[in-house]
N, C-alpha and C positions, 0 to 999 in steps of 0.2 A: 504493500500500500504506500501511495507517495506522500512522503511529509508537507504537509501544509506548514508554510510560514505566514503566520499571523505580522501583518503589519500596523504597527502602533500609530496613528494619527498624532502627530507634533500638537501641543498645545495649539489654538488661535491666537494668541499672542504670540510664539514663534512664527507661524504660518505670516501673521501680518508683516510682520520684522522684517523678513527675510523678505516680502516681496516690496516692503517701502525702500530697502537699502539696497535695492537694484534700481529704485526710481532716484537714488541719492545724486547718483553722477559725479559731476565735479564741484557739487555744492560741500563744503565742510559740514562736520557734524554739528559744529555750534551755532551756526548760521540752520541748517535742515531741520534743528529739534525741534524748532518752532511752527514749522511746516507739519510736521508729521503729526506734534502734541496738539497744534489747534486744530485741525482736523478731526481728530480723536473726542474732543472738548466737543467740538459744532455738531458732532453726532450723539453726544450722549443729552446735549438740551435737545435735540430735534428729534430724538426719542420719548424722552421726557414730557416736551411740547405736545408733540403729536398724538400720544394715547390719551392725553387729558382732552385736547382738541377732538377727536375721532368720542370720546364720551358727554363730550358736551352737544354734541352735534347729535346723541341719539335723544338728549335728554331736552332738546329745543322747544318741542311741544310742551314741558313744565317752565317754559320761561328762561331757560339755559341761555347765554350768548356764548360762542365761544371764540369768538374776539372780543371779550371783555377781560381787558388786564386785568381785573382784581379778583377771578377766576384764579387767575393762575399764581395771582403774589399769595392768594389764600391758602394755594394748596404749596406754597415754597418752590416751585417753578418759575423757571425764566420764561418768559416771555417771548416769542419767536415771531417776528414778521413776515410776512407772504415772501418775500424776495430775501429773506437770508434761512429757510426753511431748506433744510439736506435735501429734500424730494425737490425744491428749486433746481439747487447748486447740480442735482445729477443730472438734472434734464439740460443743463449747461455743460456737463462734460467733455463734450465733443468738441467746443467750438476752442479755437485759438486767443479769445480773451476771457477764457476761464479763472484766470488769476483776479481778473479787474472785479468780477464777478462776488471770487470769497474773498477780496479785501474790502468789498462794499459790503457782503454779509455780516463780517464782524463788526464794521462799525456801527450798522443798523442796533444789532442786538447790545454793543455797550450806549447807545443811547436810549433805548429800550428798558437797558435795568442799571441802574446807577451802583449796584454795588461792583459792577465789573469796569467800571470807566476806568480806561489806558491802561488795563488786562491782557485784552484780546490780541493776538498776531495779524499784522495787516503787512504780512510779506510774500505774499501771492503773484503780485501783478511783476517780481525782477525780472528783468532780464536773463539773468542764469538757470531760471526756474524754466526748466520748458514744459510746455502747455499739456500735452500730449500724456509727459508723464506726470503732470498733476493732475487729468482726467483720469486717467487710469489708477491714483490712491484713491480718489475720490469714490471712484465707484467702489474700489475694494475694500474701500471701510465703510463706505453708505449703505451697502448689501452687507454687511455681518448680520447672520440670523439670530436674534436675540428673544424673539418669543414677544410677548405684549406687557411683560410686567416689566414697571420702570424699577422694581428693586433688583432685578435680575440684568437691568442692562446698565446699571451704577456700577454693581457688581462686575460684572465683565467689562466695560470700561476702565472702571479704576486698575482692574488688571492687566489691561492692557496698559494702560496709560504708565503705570509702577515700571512694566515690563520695560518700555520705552524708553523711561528715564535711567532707567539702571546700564541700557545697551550704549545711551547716548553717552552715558560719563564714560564708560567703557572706552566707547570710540576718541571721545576730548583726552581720556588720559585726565593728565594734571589737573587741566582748568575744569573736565567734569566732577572733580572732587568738591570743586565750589558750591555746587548744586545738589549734590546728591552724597549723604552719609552711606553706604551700603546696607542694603539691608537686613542684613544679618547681626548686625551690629545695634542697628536700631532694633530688632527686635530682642536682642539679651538686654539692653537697658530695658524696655518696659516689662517685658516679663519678669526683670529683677523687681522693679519699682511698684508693680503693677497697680497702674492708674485709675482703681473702679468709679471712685469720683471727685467731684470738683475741680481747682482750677490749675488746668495746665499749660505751663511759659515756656517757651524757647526763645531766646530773645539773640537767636543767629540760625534762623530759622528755615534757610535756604529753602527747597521745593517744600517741606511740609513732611517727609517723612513721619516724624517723631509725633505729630499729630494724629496722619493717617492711621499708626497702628496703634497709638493709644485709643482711637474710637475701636478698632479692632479687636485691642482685646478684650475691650469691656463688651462685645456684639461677644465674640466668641466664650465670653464667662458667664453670659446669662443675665451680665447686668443691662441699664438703660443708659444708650447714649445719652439722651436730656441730660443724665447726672454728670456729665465734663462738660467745662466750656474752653476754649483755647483762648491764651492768647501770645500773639509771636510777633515780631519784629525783624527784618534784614534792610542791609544796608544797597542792596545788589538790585536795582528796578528789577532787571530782566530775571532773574530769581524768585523774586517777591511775583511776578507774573505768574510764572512756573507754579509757584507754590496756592495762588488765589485759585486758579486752573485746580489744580488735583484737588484739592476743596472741595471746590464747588462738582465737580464729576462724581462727588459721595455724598453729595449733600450735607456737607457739614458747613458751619456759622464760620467763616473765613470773617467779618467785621472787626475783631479786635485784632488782626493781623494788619501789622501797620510796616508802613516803607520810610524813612527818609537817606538821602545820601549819608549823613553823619554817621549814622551808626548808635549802638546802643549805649558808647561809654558818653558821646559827647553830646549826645539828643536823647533821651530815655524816653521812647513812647509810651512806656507806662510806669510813670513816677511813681505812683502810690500803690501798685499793683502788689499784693501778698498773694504767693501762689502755696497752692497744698504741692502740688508737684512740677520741677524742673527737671526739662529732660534735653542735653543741649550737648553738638559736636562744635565749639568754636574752632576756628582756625589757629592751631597751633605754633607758638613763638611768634607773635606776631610783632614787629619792633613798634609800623606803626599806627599807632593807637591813640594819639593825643594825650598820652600820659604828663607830658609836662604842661599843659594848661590845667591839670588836675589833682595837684598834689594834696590839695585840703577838701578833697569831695569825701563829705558823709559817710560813703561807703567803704570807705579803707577801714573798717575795725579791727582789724587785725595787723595793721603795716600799711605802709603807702607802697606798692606795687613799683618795680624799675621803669623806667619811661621805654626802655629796649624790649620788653618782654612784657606782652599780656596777659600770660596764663595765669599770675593768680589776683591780677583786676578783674577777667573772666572768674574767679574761684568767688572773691567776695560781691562780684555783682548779682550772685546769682542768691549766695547766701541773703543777701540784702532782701531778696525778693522773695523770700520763705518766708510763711508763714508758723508761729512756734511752734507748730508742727510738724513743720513741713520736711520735707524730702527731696533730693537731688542727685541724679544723674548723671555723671560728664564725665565726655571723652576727654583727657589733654597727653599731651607728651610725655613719653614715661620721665625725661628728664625733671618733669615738673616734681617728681618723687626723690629725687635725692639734691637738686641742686640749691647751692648756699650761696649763690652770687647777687651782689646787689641787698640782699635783704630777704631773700625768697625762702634760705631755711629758718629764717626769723619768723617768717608768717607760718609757714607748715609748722612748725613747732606751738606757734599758740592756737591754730587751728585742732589739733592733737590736744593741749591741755582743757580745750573750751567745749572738747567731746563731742565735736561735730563729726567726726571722720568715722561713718560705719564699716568701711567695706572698701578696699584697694584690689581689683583685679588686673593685675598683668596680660596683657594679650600678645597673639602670636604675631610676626610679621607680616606683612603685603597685605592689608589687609582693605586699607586706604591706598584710593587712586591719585590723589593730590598728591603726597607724599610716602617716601621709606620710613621717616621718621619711626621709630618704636609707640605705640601707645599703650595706655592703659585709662581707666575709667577708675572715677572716685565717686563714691555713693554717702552723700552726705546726708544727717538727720539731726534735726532743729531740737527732738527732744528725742534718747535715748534712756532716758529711764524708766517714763510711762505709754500709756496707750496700750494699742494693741500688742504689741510685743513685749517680750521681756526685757528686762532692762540689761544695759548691754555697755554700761558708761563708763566700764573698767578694759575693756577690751574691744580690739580692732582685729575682722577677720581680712586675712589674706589670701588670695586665689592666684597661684601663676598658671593661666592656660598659655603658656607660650605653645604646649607641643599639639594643642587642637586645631582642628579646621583641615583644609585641604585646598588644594591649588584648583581653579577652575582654570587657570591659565599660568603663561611662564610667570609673570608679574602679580597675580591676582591670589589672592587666597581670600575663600568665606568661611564662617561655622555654619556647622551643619545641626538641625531638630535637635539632634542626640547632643550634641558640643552646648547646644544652650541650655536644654535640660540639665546639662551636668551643672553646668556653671548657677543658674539660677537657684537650681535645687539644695544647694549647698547652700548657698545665699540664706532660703528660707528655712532650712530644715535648723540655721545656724542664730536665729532672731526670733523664729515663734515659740512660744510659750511650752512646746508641745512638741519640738522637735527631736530628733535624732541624730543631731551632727555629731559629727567624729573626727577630729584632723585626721587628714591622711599627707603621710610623709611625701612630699617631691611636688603636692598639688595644693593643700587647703590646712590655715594652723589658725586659731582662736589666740591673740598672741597680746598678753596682758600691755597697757598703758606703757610700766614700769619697764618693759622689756623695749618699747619701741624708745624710750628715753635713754636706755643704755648705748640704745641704737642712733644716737642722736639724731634723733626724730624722722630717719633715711628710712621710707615708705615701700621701697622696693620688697616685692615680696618674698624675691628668690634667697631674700637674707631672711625669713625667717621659715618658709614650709621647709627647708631642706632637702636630702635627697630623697629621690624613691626610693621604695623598699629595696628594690631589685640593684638600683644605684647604691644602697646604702652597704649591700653585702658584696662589693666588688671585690673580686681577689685580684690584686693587681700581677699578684705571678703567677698566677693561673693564664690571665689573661695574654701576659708578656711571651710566656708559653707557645702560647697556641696562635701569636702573629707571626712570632719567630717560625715556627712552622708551616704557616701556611705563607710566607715570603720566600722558604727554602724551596715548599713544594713548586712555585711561581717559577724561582728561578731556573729550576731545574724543567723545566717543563719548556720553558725559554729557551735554555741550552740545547734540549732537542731538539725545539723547534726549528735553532738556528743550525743544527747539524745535518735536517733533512734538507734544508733549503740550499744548502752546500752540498750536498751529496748530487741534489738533481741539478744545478749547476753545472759541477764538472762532467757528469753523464755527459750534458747538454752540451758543454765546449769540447767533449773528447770525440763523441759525434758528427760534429763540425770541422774536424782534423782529417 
């Protein structure tokens, strides 16, 4: 009987991938992400749009209009006009000013809904864009089959749309790091954190990731979105776009996400803002920062931060914005963990006495596109003695996942379900009331105040889990042994090798004679 091979269907988010990045050409990915992502956007409101339109129109006879805007702001829908509606733009596909077309549709719709003004991409109509093959995305993303439920084509949007931005940083390299945290990374912060409600900041907030799966994981725990509200801040327009975009394609309250050039050290969009949870990847060592206009700002309680280095103005900007309860997040530089320059090990040391510092995880290399830099992540809490957890204000847990995750590519490494499991699970089993943690030698150590002070207050964790088990019992002449041995067997196996290749040599030249 002949064996049947069963062939897998690629996800529709690769399927899309792969046929927008044949439509790429000689456009760059920084300049085409915008191409591809508001496409992606104009089809998820014209989804949206159109089954509440297609319902108001059976319901006409009860008095329904369904061209009455307040139909649709009632129901948290955008609003769609006849001439920037996806069943327009398709029936436009063909022609050679199809660009003029979807850059008239997005303007239509940001004056349409005010919360999206100077959002939208109006980069359709270049020159370098040719027509042909923006008819042919058009159609390829306006025909996705997505069934008639607007929670199912949020859903598959948003997936796509994630999809896209993860390929696009990919593609940028460096400068996609600006935009996009990876997302494996954002998801062991919140799974660490886990955000079931109230109010969550990111106040360098690039696309919105750290939003995205905070609504996620409270959908996927049973809780109620209503119960988070966001609020974010970047200093990047074209970022801040990016990120109002995947927002709004999940229907989530993008309004407290605010833009200005400044930034959050020298503009704070939300001054008086106390969050329950911070979840944030600043851009690491960053020199400039406006530090020296700011040396008497409020928020230094701890030290006035070096004018060269922002990583711990990012530490106490962020604390500033807890609530006494509150909790924190963050990716920074592993150097941020042991360095004493400028005053840096002055703050981490009172940071360390004033018992903010829950939890220092070391992470594996490549893991960020922007940069090699080494990271790790610091999990900060406002109060460690009460609440739901146990009290914990004597001791600091440490985690080195350097050896987890795996290469998706030469440059690229992610974690994988299992690597965040591990990592989180230890987190929680090591803080609730009711846990079962256990250090384990080479990975995870519960390592008293008193010990990191011996330590002079140097955070790295690979100084206190020690080695593995397996590491701990090395025989080193055991081992010296058996290299020495297998270098002998090498070389003699070499010496062979170069004896036969001499032998059929001279065969060769005495034949030739």
């Amino acid at each position: 009987m002949a064996k049947q091979n069963a062939v897998k269907e690629e996800p529709l988010e690769k399927q899309l991938w792969k046929a927008a990045d044949k439509l790429r050409k000689n456009i760059d990915a920084a300049e085409y992400k915008h191409i591809g992502l508001g496409l992606i956007f104009l089809k998820y409101i014209s989804d949206s749009f159109e089954e509440l339109y297609r319902q108001l129109q059976a319901e006409m006879d009860g008095g329904a209009d369904p061209e009455d805007r307040d139909e649709y702001k009632a129901e948290n829908i955008f609003f769609v006009p006849g001439e920037a509606r996806l069943s327009y733009l398709l029936s436009k596909a063909k022609q050679p000013d199809i660009g003029k077309y979807v850059d008239e549709a997005m303007d239509v719709i940001e004056k349409e809904n005010r919360s999206l003004k100077g959002v939208l991409p109006k980069v359709y109509a270049r020159q370098n864009l040719d027509p042909t093959s923006l008819g042919g995305l058009i159609d390829l993303i306006g025909n996705i089959a997505l069934g008639d439920a607007r929670s199912r084509s949020a859903d598959m949007l948003g997936r796509v749309f994630e999809y896209f931005l993860g390929e696009f940083a990919l593609a940028e390299g460096k400068k996609g790091g600006q935009f996009y945290t990876p997302r494996s990374v954002v998801e062991l912060l919140v799974e660490m954190l886990e955000p079931y409600e109230g109010r969550v900041f990111d106040p360098c907030c690039g696309s919105g990731g750290m939003f995205v799966h905070s609504e996620k994981f409270v959908t996927e725990h049973q809780g109620k979105v209503n119960d988070i509200s966001i609020y974010g801040q970047e200093s990047n327009q074209t970022t801040w776009r990016l990120c109002k975009m995947n927002l709004a394609i999940r229907g989530i309250d993008s309004s407290q996400v605010k833009w200005n050039n400044e930034g959050s050290f020298l503009n704070d969009a939300h001054k008086d803002l106390k969050a329950d949870f911070i979840i944030a990847n600043p851009p690491f060592n960053v020199s400039d920062w406006g530090g020296e206009l700011l040396r008497k700002d409020g928020r230094w309680q701890y030290g006035v931060p070096p004018t060269g280095n922002a990583n711990f103005a990012w530490m106490q900007h962020f604390i500033y914005h807890l609530v006494p309860t509150g909790q924190a997040g963050i990716v920074l530089a592993k150097g941020s963990l042991t360095s004493k320059t400028s005053g840096e090990g002055e703050i981490r040391k009172r940071l360390v006495e004033a018992n903010l510092i829950d939890c220092i995880v070391n992470l594996p290399a490549k893991l960020f596109l922007n940069t090699q830099i080494p990271a790790s992540l610091w999990f900060i809490s406002r109060n460690r003695k009460n609440g739901k957890f146990r009290n914990r204000s004597d001791e600091i847990l440490f985690i080195d996942a350097r050896n987890l995750g795996h290469l998706i590519n030469r440059r690229t490494r992610e974690l994988s379900a299992d690597d965040i499991e591990k990592i989180s699970g230890t987190y929680h089993s090591w803080r609730n009331p009711d846990g079962d943690y256990e250090d384990i030698p080479g990975f995870c150590v519960s390592a008293p105040i008193s010990k990191v002070a011996e330590l002079d207050y140097v955070l790295t964790p690979g100084r206190y889990v020690g080695l593995a088990k397996d590491e701990d019992e090395f025989d080193f002449k055991e081992r010296f042994q058996s290299l020495k041995a297998e270098l002998e067997n090498q070389f003699n196996e070499e010496a062979e090798l170069n004896r036969v290749i001499m032998e059929n040599l001279n065969k060769v030249e005495y034949e030739k004679n």
